[in-house]
C-alpha positions in Angstrom: -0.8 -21.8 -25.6 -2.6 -20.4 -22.5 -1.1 -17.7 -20.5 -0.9 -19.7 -16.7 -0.2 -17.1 -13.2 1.7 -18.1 -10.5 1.2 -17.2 -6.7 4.4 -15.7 -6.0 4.9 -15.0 -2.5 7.8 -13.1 -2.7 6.1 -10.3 -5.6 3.4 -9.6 -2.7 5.9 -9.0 -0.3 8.2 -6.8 -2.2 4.4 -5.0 -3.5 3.3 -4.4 0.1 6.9 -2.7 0.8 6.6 -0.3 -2.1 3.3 0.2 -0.7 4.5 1.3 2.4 6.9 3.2 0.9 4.6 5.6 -1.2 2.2 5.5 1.8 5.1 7.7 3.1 5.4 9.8 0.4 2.0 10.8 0.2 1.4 11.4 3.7 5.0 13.8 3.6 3.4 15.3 0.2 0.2 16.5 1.5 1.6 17.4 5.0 4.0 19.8 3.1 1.0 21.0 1.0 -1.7 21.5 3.5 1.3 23.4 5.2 2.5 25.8 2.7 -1.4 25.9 1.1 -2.9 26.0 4.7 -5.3 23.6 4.0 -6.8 20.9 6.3 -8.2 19.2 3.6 -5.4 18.8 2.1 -3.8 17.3 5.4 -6.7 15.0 5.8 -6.5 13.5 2.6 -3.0 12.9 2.7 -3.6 11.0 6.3 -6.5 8.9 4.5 -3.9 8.3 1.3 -1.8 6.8 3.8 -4.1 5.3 5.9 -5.4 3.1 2.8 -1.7 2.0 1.8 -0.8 1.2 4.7 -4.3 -1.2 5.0 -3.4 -2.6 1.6 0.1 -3.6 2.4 -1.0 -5.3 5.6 -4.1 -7.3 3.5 -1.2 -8.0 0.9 1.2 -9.0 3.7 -1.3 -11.4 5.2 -2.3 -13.5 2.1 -0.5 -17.1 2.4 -1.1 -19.7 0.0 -2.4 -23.2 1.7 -2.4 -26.7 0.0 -4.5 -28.9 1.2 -2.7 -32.5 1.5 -4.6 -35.8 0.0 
């Protein structure tokens, strides 16, 4: 017995949500710590955290499955 995946539609939606979520979380994380640390590093980095989750959750969003019809 094999172990077979499924395209789930639904599991890539509710991914890129939780996705946007933490991008929010990070991005209030490091805007917190570059405050309180007064670092702009640490402010920059949190922007590019969020930046990339927020790219992933839109590539996540975007992915449709096609059949082709014979």
């Amino acid at each position: 017995m094999g172990l077979k995946l499924y395209f789930n539609p639904k599991a890539l939606e509710a991914l890129a949500k939780e996705l946007r979520r933490a991008s929010w979380g990070v991005g209030a994380a490091a805007a917190v710590g570059g405050v309180k640390l007064e670092n702009a590093s640490v402010l920059v980095a949190g922007g590019l955290g969020w930046l990339v989750l927020q790219v992933a959750a839109v590539a996540l969003e975007s992915i449709r499955e096609e059949r082709s019809v014979k």
